[in-house]
N, C-alpha and C positions, 0 to 999 in steps of 0.2 A: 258909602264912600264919598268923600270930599270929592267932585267930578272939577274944581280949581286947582285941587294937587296930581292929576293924573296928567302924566306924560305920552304916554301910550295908551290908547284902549282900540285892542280888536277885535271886531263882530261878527260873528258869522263865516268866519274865515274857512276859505274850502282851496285846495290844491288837489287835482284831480290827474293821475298819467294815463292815457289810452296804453289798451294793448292790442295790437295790431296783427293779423294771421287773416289768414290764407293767400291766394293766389294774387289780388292787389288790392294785399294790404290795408283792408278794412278793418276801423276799428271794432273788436269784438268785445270789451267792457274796460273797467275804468281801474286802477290800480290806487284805491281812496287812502294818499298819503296822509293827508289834513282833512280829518271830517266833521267839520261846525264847529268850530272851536274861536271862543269869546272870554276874553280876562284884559286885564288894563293894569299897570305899571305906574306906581306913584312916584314924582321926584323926588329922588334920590335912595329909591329902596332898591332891594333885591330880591327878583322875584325868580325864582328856581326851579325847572320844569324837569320833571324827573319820570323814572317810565324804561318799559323793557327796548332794548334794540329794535327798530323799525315800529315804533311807537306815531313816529313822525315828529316826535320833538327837533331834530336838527330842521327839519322842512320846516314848522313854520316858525325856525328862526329867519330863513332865510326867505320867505314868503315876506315877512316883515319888512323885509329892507330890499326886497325885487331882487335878490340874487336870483330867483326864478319868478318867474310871474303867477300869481295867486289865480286862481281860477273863480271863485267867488268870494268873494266879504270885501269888508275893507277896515283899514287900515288909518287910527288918528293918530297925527304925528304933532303934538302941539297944536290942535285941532285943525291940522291940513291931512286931507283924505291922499294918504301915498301911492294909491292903488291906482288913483286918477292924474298923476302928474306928468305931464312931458318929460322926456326922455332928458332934457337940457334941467327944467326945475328939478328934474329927482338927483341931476349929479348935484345940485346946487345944495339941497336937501342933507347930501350924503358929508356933508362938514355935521351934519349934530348925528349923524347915523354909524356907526361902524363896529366890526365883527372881528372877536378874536377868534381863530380858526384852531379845528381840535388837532390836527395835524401838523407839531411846528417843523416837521420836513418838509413834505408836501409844499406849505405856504408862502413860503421865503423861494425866491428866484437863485437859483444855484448858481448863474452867470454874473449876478449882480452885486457890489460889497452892498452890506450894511448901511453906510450912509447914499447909496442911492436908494437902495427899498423904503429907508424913512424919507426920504426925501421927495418921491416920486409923490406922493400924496398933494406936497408942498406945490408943487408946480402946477397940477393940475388944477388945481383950485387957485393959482394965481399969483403965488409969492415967487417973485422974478427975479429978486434977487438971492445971488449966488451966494454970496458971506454968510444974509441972514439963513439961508437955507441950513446951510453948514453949522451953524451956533447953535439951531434952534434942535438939527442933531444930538450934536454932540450934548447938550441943556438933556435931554430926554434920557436918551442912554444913562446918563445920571440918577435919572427920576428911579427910572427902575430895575438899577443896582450893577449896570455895566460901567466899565471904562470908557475914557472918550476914545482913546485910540481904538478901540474897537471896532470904529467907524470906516476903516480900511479895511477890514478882515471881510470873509466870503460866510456864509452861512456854514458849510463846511466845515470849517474853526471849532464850532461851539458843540456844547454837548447841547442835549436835548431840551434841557432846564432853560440855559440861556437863549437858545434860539423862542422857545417861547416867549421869555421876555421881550426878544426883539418885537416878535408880533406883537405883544402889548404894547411896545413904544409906537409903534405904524399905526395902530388903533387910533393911539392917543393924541397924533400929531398935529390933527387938528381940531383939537380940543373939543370931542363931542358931547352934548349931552347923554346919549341913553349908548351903552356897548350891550351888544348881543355875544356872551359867552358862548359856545359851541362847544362842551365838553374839553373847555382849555387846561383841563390835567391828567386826563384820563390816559393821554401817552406815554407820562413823566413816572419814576421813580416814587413809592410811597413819602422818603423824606423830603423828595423835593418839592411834592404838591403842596407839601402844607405854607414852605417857602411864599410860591405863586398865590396862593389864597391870602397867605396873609399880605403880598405886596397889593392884590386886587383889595383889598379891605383899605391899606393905608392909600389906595389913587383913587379910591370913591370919596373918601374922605377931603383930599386933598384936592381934588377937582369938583367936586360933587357932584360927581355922576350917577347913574343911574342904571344897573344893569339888569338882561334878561339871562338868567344861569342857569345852563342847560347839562346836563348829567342822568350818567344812571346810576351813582353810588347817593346812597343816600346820605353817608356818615358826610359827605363833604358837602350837598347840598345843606342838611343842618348847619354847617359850622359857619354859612356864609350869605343862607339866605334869611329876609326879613317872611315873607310867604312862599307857599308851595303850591304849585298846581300839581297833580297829579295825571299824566296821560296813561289813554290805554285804547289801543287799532285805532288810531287818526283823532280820538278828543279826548275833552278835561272829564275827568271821572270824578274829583274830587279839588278843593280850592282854600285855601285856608294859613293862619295865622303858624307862623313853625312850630312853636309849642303846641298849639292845640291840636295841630295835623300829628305830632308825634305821641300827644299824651290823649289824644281824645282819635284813632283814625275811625270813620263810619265803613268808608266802602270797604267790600269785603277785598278787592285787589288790593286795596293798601293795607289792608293790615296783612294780607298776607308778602306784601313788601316789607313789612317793619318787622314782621316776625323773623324774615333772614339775614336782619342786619345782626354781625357779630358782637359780641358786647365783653368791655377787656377784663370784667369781674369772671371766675371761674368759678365761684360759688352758684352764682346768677342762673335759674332755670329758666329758660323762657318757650312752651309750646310752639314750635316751629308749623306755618301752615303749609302745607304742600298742595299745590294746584296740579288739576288731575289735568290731562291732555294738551295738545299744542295752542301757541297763539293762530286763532285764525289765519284768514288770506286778509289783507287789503282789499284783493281783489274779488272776493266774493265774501265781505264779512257777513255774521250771524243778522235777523232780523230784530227786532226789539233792543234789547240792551245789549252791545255789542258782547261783554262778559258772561252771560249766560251760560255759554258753554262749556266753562270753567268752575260759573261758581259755587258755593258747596251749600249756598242759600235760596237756589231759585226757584223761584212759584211762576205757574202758569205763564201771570202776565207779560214776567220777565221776555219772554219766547214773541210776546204776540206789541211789546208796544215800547216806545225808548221812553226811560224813564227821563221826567223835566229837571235840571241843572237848578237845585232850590237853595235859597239859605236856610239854613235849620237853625241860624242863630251865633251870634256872633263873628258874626261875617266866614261862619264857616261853611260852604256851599258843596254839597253833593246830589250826584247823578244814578238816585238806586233808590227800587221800587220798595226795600223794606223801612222809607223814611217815607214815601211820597202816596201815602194811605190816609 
């Protein structure tokens, strides 16, 4: 990869939670949300992190951007290490950084209308002026696909579809380079995600941005990403160009994710793989290859040693020991 076209690249990225018992409170092991996990984000693509629930995809979205603070790696943001900034340089930072959130209840201020949630951004970062504040509202709410007068109304008002939008417009209000998606449809209605994907498509275009899109459907991952990382218990299992991760998957997790995507031909046969037992703990995962436990191809080694994250060719790079012989 062109290392002049990359926007992002993170190394070794670890987020670790203590879990804490007995009488005071000592830490008794480590809850491994983010475990070594390293990929890099080229201007203006979309790269798509997909994976079962408690995968850790949401965590190092927000490792990324110090919503929480990363435990080991780091983090290049335009070649500025994030992981290392003052608390002052990292707000300063957060004008090219920002997150649409998977929850657009949750996200939005109940107390607050619309044109202060987008506006708050504004202020923070410097724009003292009141009018322009207000214009540059009301300009955005346009962008994607609200009324101006909207900018009076309470989050409350809106149905589920548009209060996301809102969060997309606060994302965008000041103009960042790279957005961290957080499963920004997984809330919504099936007709209305397609809606928000295709507005996300037309505001990469139209801004050139650069996003990191986090999901666990894969059909919508497809529709919107340029690559896919594949996660599984805290790292990247697999990495690769969309078609090729679709028409060519290696690791056996992911084919056994691609085998349960539905498909709307009913002629269409397709062997469904069925994975025997639960996802591990975090907190106490398997030794060697974290999947082992599961998977329906494993040899010895699998048990005794983690397989190395290789390219196999064509920048398609997997994490399993029946390539890495």
């Amino acid at each position: 990869m062109n290392q002049a076209q990359e926007l992002l690249k993170v190394n070794h990225l670890k987020k670790y939670y203590p879990v804490r018992g007995g009488v005071i409170s000592t830490t008794q092991a480590y809850v491994k949300a983010v475990d070594d996990v390293s990929f890099s984000v080229r201007k203006g693509e979309t790269l798509g992190l997909v994976g079962e629930s408690g995968c850790g995809k949401s965590t190092t979205g927000r490792s990324i951007l110090r919503l929480v603070e990363p435990t080991e790696g780091e983090v290049l943001f335009d070649g500025v290490d994030v992981t290392r900034l003052s608390k002052e340089n990292l707000r300063k930072l957060r004008r090219d950084m920002q997150m649409i959130f998977q929850d657009p209840y949750a996200s939005l201020n109940p107390r607050h209308t619309v044109e202060k949630i987008l506006s708050e951004p504004l202020k923070v970062h410097g724009v003292s002026s009141r009018k322009e504040r207000q214009e540059r509202v009301e300009k955005m709410l346009e962008v994607v696909g609200l009324n101006r007068s909207h900018a009076k109304r309470y989050p409350h008002e809106f149905s589920g579809g548009q209060r996301q939008r809102i969060g997309i417009a606060r994302a965008l209000m000041l103009n960042p380079k790279l957005i961290v998606a957080d499963e920004p449809v997984s809330a919504l209605d099936v007709s209305i995600q397609s809606q928000v994907l295709n507005l996300l498509q037309d505001l990469q275009e139209q801004f050139q941005l650069t996003y990191l899109f986090i999901a666990h459907d894969l059909s919508v991952v497809r529709h919107i990403s340029d690559r896919i990382g594949v996660m599984y218990l805290g790292r990247i299992i697999e990495l690769a160009d969309r078609d090729e991760l679709f028409e060519n998957p290696m690791h056996p997790y992911t084919q056994a994710l691609l085998s349960a995507v539905p498909v709307a031909d009913p002629d269409f046969k397709r062997e469904q793989i069925i994975l025997q037992g639960d996802v591990p703990s975090p907190a106490n995962p398997p030794g060697g290859c974290a999947f082992h436990t599961r998977c329906p191809h494993v040899m010895d080694i699998c048990k005794e040693a983690r397989p190395d994250f290789k390219d196999e060719g064509n920048e398609h790079f997997v994490s399993c020991h029946l390539y890495n012989r």
